[in-house]
C-alpha positions in Angstrom: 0.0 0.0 0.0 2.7 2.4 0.7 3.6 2.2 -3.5 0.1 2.5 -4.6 -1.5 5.1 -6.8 -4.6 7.5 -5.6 -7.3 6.2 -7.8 -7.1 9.9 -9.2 -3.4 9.5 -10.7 -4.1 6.0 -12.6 -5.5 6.7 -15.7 -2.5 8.7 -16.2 0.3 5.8 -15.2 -1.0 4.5 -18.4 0.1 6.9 -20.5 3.1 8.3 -18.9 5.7 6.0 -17.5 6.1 5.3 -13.8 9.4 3.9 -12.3 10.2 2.8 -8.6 13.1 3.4 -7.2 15.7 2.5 -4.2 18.1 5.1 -4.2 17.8 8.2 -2.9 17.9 9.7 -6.6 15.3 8.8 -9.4 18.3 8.6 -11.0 19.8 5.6 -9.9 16.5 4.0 -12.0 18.6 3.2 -15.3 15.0 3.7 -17.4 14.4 6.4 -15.5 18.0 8.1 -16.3 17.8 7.3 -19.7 14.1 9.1 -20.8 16.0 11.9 -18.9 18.8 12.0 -21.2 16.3 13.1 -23.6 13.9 15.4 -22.0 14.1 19.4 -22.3 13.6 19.4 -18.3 12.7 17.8 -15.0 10.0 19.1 -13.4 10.5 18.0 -9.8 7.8 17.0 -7.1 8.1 14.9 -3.8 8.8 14.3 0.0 11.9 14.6 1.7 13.0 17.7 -0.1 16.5 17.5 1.5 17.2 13.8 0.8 15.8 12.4 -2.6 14.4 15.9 -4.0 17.2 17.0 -3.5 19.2 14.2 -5.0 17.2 14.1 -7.8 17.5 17.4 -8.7 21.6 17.8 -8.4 21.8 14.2 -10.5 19.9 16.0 -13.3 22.1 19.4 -13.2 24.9 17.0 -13.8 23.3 15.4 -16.6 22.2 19.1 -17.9 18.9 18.9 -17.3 17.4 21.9 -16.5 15.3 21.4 -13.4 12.1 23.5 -12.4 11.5 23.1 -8.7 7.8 23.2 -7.3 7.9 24.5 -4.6 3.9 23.8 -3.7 4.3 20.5 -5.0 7.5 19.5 -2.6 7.9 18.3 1.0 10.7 18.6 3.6 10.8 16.8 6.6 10.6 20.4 8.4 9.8 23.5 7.3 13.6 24.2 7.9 14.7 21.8 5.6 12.4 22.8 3.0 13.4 25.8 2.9 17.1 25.2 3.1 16.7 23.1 -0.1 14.7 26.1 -1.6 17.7 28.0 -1.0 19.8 26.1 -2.8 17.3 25.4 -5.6 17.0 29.5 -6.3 21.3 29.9 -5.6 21.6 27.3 -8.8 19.0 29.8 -10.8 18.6 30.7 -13.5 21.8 28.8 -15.0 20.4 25.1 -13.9 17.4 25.4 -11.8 13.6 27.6 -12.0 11.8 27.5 -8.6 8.1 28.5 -9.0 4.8 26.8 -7.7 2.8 24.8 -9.9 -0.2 27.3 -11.1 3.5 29.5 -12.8 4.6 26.5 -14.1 1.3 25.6 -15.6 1.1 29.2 -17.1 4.7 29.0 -18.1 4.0 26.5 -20.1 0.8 27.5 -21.5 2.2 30.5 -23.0 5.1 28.8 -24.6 3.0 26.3 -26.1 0.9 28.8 -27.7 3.6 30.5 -29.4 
């Protein structure tokens, strides 16, 4: 149970691809790694901002990835670590990193795809 979808998100695990991990980075997933090769950015979401957010994200600025941080969508363990990891999310901006909450991300994107 702790793995399982919210009936909610299902329809979509159809169409997009879900991996499970058991690393502290998404990256340690070699399928995982691999669509990320590839994608223009990683748009990042999760608990435990300052251990496998966190990881996630630096793994993907080493790859080149750009990475947009949510910060509505993100958890730390304590407000102090979540906004320690904001910190360093907006310190790595604009050069690797965009920290925003999800409704600018959504109108971020929006607008570039109706260009």
């Amino acid at each position: 149970w702790l793995n399982a979808y919210i009936d909610q998100l299902l329809p979509y695990t159809e169409r997009y691809p879900m991996y499970s991990k058991s690393t502290c980075s998404s990256f340690g997933n070699p399928n995982f790694k691999a669509l990320m090769t590839r994608a223009a950015r990683i748009v990042i979401a999760g608990v435990m901002s300052e251990c496998c957010v966190l990881a996630t994200a630096v793994d993907a600025i080493d790859t080149g990835t750009p990475v947009v941080y949510l910060t509505d969508a993100c958890s730390g363990s304590s407000q102090e670590y979540e906004d320690t990891v904001v910190s360093m999310m907006e310190f790595a901006s604009p050069t690797h990193t965009s920290v925003m909450n999800a409704a600018e991300y959504l109108e971020a994107r929006v607008a570039e795809i109706q260009k």
